[in-house]
C-alpha positions as CSV (number, residue, x, y, z in Angstrom):
1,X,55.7,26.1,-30.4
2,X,56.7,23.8,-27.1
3,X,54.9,25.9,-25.3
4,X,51.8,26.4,-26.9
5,X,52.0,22.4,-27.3
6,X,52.1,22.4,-23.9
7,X,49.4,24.0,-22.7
8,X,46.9,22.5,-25.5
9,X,47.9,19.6,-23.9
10,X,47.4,20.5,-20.1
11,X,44.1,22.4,-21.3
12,X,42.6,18.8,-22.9
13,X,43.7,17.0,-20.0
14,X,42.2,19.2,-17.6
15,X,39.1,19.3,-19.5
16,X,38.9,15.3,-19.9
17,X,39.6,14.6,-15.6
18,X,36.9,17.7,-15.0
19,X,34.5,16.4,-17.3
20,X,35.1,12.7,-15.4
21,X,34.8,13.8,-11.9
22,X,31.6,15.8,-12.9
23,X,30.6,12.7,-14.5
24,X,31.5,10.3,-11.6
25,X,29.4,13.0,-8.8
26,X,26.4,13.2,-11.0
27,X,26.4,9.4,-11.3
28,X,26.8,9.1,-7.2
29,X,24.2,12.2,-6.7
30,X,21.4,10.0,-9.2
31,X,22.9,6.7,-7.1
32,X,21.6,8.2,-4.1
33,X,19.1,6.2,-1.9
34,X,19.8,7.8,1.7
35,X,17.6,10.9,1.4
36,X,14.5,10.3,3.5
37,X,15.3,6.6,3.7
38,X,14.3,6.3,7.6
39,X,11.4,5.1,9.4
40,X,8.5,7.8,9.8
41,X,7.4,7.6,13.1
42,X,3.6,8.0,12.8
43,X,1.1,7.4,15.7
44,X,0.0,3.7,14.3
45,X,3.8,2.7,14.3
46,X,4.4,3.9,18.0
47,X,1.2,2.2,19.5
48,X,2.7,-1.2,17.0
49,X,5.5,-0.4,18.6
50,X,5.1,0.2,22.1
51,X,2.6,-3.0,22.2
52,X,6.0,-4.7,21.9
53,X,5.1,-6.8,18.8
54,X,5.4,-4.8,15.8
55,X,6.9,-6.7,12.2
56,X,8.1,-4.4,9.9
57,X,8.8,-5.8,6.3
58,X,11.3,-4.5,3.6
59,X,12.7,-5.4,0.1
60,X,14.3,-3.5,-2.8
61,X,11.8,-2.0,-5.2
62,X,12.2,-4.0,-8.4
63,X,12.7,-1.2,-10.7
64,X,15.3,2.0,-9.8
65,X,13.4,3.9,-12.1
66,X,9.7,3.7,-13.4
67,X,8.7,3.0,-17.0
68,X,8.7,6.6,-18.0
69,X,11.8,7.9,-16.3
70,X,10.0,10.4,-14.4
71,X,10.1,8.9,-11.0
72,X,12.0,6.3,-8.9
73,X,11.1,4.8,-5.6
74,X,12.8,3.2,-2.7
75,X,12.8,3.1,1.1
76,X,9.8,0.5,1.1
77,X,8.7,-1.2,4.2
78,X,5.1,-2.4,5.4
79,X,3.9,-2.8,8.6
80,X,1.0,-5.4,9.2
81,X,0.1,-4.5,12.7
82,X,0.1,-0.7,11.9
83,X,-1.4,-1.2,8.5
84,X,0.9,1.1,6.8
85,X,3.3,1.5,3.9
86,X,5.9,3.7,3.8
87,X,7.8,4.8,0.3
88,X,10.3,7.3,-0.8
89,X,9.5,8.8,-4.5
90,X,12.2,11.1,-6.5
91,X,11.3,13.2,-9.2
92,X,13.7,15.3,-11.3
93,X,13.4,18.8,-11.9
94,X,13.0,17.5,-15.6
95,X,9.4,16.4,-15.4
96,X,8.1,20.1,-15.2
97,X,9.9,20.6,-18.9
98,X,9.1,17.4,-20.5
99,X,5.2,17.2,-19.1
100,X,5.0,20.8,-20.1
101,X,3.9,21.6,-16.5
102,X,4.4,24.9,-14.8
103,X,7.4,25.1,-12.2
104,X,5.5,25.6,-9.2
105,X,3.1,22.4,-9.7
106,X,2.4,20.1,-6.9
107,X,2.1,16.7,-7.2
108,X,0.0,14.1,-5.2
109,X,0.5,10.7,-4.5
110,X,-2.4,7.3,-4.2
111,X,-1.2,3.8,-3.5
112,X,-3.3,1.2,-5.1
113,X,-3.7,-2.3,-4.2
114,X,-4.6,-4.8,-7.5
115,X,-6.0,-7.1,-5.8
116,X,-8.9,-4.8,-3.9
117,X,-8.8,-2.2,-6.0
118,X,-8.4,0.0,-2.8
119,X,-6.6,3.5,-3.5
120,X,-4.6,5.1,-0.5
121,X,-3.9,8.5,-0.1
122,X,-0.5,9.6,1.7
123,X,-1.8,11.2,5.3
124,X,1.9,12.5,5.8
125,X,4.6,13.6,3.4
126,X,8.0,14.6,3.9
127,X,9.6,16.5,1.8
128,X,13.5,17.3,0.7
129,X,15.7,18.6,-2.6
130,X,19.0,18.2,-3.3
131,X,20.4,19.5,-6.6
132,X,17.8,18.8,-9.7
133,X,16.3,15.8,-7.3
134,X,13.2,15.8,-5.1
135,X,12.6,13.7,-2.3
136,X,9.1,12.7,-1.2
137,X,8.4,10.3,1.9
138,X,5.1,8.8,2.0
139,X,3.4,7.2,4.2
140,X,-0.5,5.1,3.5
141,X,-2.5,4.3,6.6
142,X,-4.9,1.5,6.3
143,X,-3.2,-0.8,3.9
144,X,-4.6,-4.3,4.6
145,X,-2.7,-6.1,1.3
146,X,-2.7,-9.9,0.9
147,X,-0.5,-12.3,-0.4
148,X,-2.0,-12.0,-3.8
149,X,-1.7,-8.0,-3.7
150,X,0.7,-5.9,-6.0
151,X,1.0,-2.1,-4.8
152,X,1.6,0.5,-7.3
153,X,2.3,4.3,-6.3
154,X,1.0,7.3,-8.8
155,X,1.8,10.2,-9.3
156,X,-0.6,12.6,-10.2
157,X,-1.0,16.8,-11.3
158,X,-4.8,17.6,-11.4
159,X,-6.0,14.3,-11.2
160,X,-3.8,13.7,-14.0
161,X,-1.2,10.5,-14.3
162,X,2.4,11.9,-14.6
163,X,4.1,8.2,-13.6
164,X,3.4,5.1,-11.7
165,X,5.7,2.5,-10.3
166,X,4.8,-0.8,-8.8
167,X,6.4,-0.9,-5.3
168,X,5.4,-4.3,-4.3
169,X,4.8,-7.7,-6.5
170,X,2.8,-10.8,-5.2
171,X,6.0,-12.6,-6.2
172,X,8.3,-10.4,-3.8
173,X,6.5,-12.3,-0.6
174,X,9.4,-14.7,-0.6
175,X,11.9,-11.8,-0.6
176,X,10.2,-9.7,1.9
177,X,12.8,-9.4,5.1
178,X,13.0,-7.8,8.6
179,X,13.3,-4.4,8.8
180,X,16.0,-3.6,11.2
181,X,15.0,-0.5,13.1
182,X,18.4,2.0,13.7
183,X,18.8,3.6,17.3
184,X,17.5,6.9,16.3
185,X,14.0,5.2,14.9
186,X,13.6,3.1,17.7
187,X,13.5,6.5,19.7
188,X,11.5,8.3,18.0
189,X,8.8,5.1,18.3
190,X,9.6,5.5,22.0
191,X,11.8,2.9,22.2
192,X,15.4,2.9,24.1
């Protein structure tokens, strides 16, 4: 009877601290913000950059997740000289199920600005998986957004609208900071 005590008790136990650390490592997996997270070095951003004066802008997007829990975004930082944004989206495996999309769909991307009305398509996308999540980096060319502008990225099947999450609000202005380039971005810009 001790025995069998015993191991009913080691079995729960190890059942509760393997159900917590799978727990705790899905929670740091879904935390995760360094996947595609670095500069892309595009051909605006090394002439920017190699003209010596080149301000690159960051802040946290305001939301972790967007209104329909189908995508997140992060990684945000504009460049006026370049005219370019750059954003990571994430996208769970999920979003095939619950949009009753097949698993092989591709999704596309526009950046629109509310106070032009200007849409911008991404002219380069990176791309990257890890577990159930999937990594986009996106970069718009030609973004020209004023101080009035909010910037909201889409995501799209078929034309369709599968999520949207506002990137940038008119009110962030006064939170905007430097973005401080790391060693390896400033040498793949051209830099030392």
């Amino acid at each position: 009877m001790k025995i069998a005590g015993r191991i009913a008790k080691w079995t729960v136990t190890a059942f509760i601290a393997i159900f917590n650390i799978m727990f705790i490592l899905r929670c740091c997996v879904a935390g995760d913000r360094s996947v595609l997270s670095d500069l892309t070095p595009t051909d605006a951003l090394r002439a920017a950059y190699s003209d010596g004066e080149v301000e690159l802008i960051t802040h946290e997007v305001v939301r972790e997740i967007s209104e329909n829990g189908y995508m997140s975004a992060y990684a945000y930082v504009y460049s006026p000289e370049a005219e370019e944004v750059q954003i990571t989206v994430r996208y769970n495996d999920s979003v095939y199920e619950y949009n009753a999309l097949p698993e092989d769909a591709e999704f596309s991307y526009t950046l629109t600005d509310s106070v032009s009305g200007t849409v911008y398509e991404p002219t380069v996308i990176q791309e990257d998986s890890f577990w159930m999540y999937n990594h986009r980096r996106l970069v718009f060319s030609g973004v020209k957004m004023s101080e009035e502008s909010n910037l909201v990225v889409k995501m799209l099947y078929n034309g369709a609208e599968i999520s949207f999450e506002t990137i940038h609000y008119a009110d962030q202005n006064v939170v905007n900071e430097p973005y401080k380039l790391s060693r390896s971005e400033k040498k793949a810009l051209g830099g030392n």
